[in-house]
C-alpha positions in Angstrom: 33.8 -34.8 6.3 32.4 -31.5 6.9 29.7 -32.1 4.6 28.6 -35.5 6.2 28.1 -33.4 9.4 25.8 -30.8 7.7 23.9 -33.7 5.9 23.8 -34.7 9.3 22.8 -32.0 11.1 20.2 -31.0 8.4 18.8 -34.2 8.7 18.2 -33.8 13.0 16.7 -30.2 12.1 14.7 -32.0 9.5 13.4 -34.3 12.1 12.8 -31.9 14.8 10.8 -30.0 12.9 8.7 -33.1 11.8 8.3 -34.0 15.0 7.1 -30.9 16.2 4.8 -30.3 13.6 3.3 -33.5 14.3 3.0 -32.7 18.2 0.7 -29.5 16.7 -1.2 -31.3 14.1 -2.0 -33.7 17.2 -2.8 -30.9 19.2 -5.0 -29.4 17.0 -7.1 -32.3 16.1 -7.5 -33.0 19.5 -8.7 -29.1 20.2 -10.9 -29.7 17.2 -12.7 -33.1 18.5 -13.0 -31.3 21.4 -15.0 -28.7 20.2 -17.1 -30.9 17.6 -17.9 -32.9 20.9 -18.3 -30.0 23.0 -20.9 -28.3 20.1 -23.1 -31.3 20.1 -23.6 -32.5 23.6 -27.3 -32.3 24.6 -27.8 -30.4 27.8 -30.1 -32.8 29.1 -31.9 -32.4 32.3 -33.2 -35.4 34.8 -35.0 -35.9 37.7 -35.4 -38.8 40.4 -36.7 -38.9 43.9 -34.2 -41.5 45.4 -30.4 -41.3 44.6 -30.5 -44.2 41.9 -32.6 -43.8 39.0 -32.6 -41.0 36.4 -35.4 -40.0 34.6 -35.2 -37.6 31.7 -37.2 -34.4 32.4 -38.9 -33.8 28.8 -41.6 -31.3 29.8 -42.7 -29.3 32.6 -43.8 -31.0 35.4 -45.7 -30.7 38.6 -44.4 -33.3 41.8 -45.7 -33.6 45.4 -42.1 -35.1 46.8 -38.9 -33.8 47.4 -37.3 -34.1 44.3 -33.3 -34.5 43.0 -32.6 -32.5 39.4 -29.5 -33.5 37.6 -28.2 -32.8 33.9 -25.7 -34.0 31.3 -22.2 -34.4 32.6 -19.7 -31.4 32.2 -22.9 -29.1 31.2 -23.6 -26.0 33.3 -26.5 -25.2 34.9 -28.7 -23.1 36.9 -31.8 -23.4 39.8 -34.1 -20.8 39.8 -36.8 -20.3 42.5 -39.0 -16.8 42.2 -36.2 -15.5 39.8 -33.3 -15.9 42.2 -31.0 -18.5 41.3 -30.8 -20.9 44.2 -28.0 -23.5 43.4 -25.6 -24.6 39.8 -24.8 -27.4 41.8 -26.0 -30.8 39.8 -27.6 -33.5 42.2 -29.1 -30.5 44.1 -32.5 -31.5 46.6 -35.6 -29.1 45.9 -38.4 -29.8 48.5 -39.8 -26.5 49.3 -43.0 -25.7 47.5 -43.3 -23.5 44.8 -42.2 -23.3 40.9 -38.1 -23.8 39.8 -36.9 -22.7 36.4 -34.1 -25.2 35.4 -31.7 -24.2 32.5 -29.0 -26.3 31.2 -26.1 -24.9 29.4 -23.9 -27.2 26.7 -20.0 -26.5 27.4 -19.7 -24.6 24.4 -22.3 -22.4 24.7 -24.3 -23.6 21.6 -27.3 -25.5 23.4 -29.8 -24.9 26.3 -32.7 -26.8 27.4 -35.0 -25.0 30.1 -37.6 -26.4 31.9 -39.8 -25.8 34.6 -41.0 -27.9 37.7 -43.8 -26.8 39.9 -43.8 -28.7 43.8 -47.3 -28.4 45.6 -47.3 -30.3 48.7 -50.5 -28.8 49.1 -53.5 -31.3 49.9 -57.0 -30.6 49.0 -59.3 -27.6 50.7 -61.8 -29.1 52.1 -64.0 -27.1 54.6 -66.7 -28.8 57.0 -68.9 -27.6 58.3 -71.6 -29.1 61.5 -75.2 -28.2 61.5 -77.1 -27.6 64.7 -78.9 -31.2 64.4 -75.2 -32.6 64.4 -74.8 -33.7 60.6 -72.3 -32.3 58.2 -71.4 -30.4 55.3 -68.8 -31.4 53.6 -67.6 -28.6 51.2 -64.5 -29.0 48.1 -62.6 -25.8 47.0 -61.6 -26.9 43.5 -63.2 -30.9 42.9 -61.1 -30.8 39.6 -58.1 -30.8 42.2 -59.2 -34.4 43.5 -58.2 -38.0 42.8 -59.4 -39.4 45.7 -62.3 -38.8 47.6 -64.5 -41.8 49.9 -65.2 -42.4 52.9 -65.9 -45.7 55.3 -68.7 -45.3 57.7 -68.7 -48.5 60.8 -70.5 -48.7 64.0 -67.8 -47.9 66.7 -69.7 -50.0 69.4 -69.4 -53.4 67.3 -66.9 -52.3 64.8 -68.4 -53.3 61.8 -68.6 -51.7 58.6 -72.0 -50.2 57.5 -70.7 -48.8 54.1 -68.0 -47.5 52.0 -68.5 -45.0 49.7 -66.5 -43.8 46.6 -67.3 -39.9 46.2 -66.0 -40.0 43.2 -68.2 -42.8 41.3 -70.7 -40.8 39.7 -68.5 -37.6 39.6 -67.5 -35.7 42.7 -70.0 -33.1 43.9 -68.7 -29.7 45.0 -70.6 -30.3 48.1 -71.8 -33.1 50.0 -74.4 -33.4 53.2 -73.5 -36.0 55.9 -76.5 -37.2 57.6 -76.6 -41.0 58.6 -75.9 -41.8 62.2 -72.0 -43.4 62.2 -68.2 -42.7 62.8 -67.2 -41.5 59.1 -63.2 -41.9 58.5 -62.6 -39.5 55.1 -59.6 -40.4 52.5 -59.4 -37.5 50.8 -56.2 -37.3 48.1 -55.5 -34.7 45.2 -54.1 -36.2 42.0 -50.5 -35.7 43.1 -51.6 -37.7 46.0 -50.8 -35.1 49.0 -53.8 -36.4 51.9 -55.7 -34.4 53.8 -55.1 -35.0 57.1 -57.5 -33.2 58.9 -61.6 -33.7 59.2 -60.9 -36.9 57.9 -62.7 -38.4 61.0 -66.4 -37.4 61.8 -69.3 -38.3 64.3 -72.8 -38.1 63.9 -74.8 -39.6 67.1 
């Protein structure tokens, strides 16, 4: 009888032990996926200007808009604006001008992706300048700057059309002499597309 219960009772320690050797052989294969998944998840960084799309940011980039910067889910990651970190919060609005340095952290530690995005909501410098016989001079800082750059002259008194004019057709001259009589209205973009809004509108009697 006594040796039934100390079969018995060997066989419960038995199965403890089996069964908490299992629960650690489960517990470490779970730390271990863990890990393996944790070492090879991309820190991947993304961009949008509206809260719905996602586009990965490959390279460095320059924008005009206010722009949203995400990254790969349960990554860490840092804002930088003139070397100061400014937010780790994903989904984080930049719109002030200037140049961010973005770096994305894997969970373990093993991967980073850094890139850098530039905003210039700065339009084109144009300066214009009025001669003493009333025409004009119009002047371009940097013409490499421009995408856009024409202007629509009309008759105010009839308002017709007289011409339109693409300053860019035959390559856009650093400067440009206004001299026909006319109301002049100037669109005047850079290649990010920030307009110039002012002396866009001229008048030569």
């Amino acid at each position: 009888m006594e040796e039934k219960k100390s079969s018995k009772k060997v066989i419960i320690l038995v199965a403890i032990l089996l069964v908490i050797l299992t629960i650690i052989a489960v517990v470490i294969y779970l730390k271990m996926k863990e890990r393996y998944e944790n070492d090879n998840i991309q820190p991947d960084i993304y961009y949008s200007f509206d809260e719905v799309s996602k586009i990965p940011l490959l390279e460095d980039k320059t924008f005009s808009k206010n722009t949203i910067i995400t990254w790969t889910k349960d990554c860490k990651g840092e804002i930088k604006k003139d070397e100061k970190i400014i937010s780790k919060k994903t989904g984080e609005k930049i719109s002030e001008e200037g140049k961010y340095e973005i770096t994305i952290t894997s969970p373990s530690g093993k991967n980073k992706t850094t890139k850098t995005l530039i905003i210039d909501k700065t339009p084109p410098e144009v300066k214009v300048t009025k001669s003493s016989s009333g025409t004009y001079t119009i002047q371009f800082t940097d013409i490499t700057d421009v995408g856009i750059a024409k202007y629509t002259r009309y008759d105010k008194e009839t308002n017709t059309v007289i011409e339109e004019v693409d300053l860019m057709k035959d390559g856009l001259q650093p400067v440009i002499e206004i001299k026909e009589k006319g109301y002049y209205f100037f669109e005047i973009k850079d290649k990010l597309g920030n307009s110039l809004k002012e002396n866009t509108k001229l008048k030569i009697q």
